[in-house]
C-alpha positions as CSV (number, residue, x, y, z in Angstrom):
1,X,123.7,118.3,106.7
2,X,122.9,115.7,109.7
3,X,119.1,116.2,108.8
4,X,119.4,115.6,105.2
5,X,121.8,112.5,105.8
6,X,119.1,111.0,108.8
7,X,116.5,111.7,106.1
8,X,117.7,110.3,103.4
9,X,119.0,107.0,105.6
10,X,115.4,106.7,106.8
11,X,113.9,106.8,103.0
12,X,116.4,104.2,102.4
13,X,115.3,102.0,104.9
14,X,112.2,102.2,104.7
15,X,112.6,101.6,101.0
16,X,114.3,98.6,101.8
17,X,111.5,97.5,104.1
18,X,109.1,97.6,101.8
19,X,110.5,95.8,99.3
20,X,111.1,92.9,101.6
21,X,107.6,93.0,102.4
22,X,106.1,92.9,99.3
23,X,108.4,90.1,98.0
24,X,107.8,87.6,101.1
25,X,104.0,87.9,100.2
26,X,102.9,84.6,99.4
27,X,99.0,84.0,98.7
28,X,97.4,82.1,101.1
29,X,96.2,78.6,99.6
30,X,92.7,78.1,99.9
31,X,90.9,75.7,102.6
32,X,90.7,72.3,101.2
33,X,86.9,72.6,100.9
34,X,87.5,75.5,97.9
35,X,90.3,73.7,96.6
36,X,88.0,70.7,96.0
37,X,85.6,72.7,93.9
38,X,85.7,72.6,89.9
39,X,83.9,75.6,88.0
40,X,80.2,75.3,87.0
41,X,81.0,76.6,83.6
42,X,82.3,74.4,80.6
43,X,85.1,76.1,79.0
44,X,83.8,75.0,75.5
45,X,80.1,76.7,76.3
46,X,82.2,80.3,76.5
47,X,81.7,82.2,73.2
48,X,81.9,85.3,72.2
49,X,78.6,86.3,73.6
50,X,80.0,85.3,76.9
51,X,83.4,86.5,77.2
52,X,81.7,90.0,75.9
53,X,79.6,89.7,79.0
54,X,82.5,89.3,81.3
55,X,85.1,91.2,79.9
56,X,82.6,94.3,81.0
57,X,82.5,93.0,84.4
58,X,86.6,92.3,84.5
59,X,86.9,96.0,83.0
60,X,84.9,96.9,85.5
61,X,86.5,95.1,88.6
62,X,89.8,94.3,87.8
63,X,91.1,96.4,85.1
64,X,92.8,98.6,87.1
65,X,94.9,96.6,89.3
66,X,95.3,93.5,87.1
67,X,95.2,95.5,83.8
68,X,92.9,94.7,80.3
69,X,95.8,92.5,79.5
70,X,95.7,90.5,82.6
71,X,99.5,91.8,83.1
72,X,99.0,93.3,86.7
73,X,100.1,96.3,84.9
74,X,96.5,98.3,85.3
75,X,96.2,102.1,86.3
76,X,96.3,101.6,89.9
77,X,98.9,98.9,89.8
78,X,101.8,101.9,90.2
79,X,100.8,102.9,93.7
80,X,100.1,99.3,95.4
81,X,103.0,98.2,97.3
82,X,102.6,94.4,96.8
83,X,101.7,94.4,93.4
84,X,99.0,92.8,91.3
85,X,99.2,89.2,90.2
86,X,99.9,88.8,86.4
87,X,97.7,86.4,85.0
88,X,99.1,86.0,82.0
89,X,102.6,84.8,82.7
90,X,103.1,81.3,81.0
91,X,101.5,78.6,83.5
92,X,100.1,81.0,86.0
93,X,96.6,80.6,85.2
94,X,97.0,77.1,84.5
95,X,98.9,76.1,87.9
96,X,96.0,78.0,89.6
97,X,92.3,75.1,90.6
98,X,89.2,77.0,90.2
99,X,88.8,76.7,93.4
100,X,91.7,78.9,94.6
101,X,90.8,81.4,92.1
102,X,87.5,81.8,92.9
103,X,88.2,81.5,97.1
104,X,90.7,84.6,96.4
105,X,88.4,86.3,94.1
106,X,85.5,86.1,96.6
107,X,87.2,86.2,100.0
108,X,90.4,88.9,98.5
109,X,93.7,88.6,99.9
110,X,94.9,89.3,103.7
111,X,97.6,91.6,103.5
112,X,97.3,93.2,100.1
113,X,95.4,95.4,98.5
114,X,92.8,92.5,96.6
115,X,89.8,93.2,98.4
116,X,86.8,90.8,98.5
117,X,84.2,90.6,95.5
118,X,81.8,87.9,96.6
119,X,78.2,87.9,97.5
120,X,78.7,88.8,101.1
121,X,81.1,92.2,100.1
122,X,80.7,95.8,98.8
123,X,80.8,94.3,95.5
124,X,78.5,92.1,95.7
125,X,78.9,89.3,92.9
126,X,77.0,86.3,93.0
127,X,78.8,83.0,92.5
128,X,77.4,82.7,88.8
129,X,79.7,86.0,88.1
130,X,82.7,84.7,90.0
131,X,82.8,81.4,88.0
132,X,81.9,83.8,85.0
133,X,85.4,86.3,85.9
134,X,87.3,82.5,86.2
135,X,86.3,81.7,82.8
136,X,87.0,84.7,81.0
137,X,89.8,84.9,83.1
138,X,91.2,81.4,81.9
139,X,90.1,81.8,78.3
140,X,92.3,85.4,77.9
141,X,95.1,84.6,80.1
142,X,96.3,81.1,79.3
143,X,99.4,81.1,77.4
């Protein structure tokens, strides 16, 4: 009975634990040189054409953290321990510069599972498709 009780204390605290962690996570703000940058891409050149293009690449890259929806609900999302943002809570995408979005997007996120999508990573996007995830990003997930 101890070893059940001392068991079932530690799954409890190490619940606990977790769950502190993953709600003090904060994203890092972007250095002031990435804040300062405004996306390459005018908003009213994205048609259909366009956000056909990129919704293939987001389906392909971020679908199953941040879901089709842009919810953070995605396949994956279940087994992350600091979960996915939602982009498409009310004011998230528009609170967010281009430049944040596209330092996080490119660099990922220290501490969490958002790994690093730029030119110099595994992924390797250029810059032209990280703008091009920004856009369809904004243009789907800005309520």
């Amino acid at each position: 009975m101890k070893i059940v009780l001392s068991y079932l204390l530690g799954i409890v605290f190490l619940s606990l634990n977790i769950a502190v962690i993953a709600a003090e996570h904060v994203t890092p703000t972007a250095p002031a040189d990435y804040l300062a940058m405004e996306s390459p891409i005018d908003m009213e050149d994205v048609d259909d054409d366009f956000l056909k293009k990129y919704k293939r690449l987001y389906k392909s890259k971020c679908k199953k953290c941040h879901g089709m929806e842009g919810d953070g609900q995605g396949s994956a999302a279940e087994d992350i321990e600091i979960k996915p943002t939602a982009f498409n809570v009310a004011g998230y995408m528009e609170s967010k510069k281009d430049g944040q979005l596209f330092w996080i997007i490119k660099n990922g996120s220290e501490g969490t599972e958002m790994e690093s999508f730029g030119p110099d990573s595994d992924a390797g996007l250029s810059e032209e498709k990280l703008w091009g995830l920004i856009a369809y990003m904004r243009s789907n997930f800005t309520k």
